[in-house]
N, C-alpha and C positions, 0 to 999 in steps of 0.2 A: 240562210240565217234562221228563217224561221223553219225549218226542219233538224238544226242542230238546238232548238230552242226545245221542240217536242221531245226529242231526246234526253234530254237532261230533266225535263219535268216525268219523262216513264222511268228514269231512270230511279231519281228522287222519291217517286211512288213506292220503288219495287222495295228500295234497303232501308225506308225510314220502319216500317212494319219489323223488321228484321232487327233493327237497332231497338226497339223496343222492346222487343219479345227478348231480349238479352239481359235488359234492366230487371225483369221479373223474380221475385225471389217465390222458393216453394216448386213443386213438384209440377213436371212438364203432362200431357195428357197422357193414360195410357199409363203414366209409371207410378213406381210404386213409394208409396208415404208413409213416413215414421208413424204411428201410435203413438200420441201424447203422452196417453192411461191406457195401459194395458189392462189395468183394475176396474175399468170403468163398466157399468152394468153389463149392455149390452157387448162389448168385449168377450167378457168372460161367458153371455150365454152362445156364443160364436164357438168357444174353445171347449163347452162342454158339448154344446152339438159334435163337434167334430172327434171327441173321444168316444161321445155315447157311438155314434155313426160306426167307426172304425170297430169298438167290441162286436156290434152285429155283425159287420161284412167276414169279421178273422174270428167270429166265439172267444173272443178275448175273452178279461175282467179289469182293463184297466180302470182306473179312479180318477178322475179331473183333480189336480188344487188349483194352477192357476194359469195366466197365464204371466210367460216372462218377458218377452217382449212382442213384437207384430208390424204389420205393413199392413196398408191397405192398397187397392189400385182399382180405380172406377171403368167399369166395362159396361157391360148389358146390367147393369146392378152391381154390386162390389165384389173383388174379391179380397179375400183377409186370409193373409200367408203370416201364423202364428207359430211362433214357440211355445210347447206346452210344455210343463211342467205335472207328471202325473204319478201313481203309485202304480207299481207293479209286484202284487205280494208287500214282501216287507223291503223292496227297493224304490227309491226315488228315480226314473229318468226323465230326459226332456226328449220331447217328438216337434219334428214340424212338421202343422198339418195345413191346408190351405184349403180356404170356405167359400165359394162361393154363393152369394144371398141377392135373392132378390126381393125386397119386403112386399113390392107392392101386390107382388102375388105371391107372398108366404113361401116363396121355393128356396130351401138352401140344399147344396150339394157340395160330399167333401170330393173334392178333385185327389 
């Protein structure tokens, strides 16, 4: 009895954590989360880094406007997988480009 007693209390342990973690609304660890405001300041200084970045590596000349929407997903610092919206000459396309930032030591890099 008392060994089938233990049992059921490891058991009780192991799926109440589990049954909760189910109730959770919002974005699991590791993955990736809508942008509220793609407009919002630092947003957009994310999506010009990552146009300015991209003309040096190919001598482009593309031109940042905005951005249109985005993701984030938290790692060693964040990463931020943006659709860009940018000028090409006298064409409009969209790029997606993805930023890796880490503020606390000023490092961003476009993957």
């Amino acid at each position: 009895m008392n060994q089938r007693l233990c049992c059921l209390i490891v058991l009780f342990l192991s799926v109440v954590p589990l049954l909760a973690a189910g109730d959770r609304q919002g974005a699991l660890v590791g993955g990736w989360k809508p942008i509220e405001d793609p407009k919002e300041k630092h947003v957009m200084e994310i999506g010009q880094f990552a146009v300015t970045e991209y003309n040096k590596r190919s001598k482009s000349a593309l031109k940042f406007e905005s951005v249109e929407k985005g993701e984030t997903q938290v790692v060693s610092g964040t990463n931020y997988r943006l659709i860009l919206v940018v000028k090409d000459g006298p064409s409009t396309k969209k790029f997606e480009a993805v930023v890796w930032e880490k503020p606390r030591e000023h490092f961003k890099s476009l993957t």
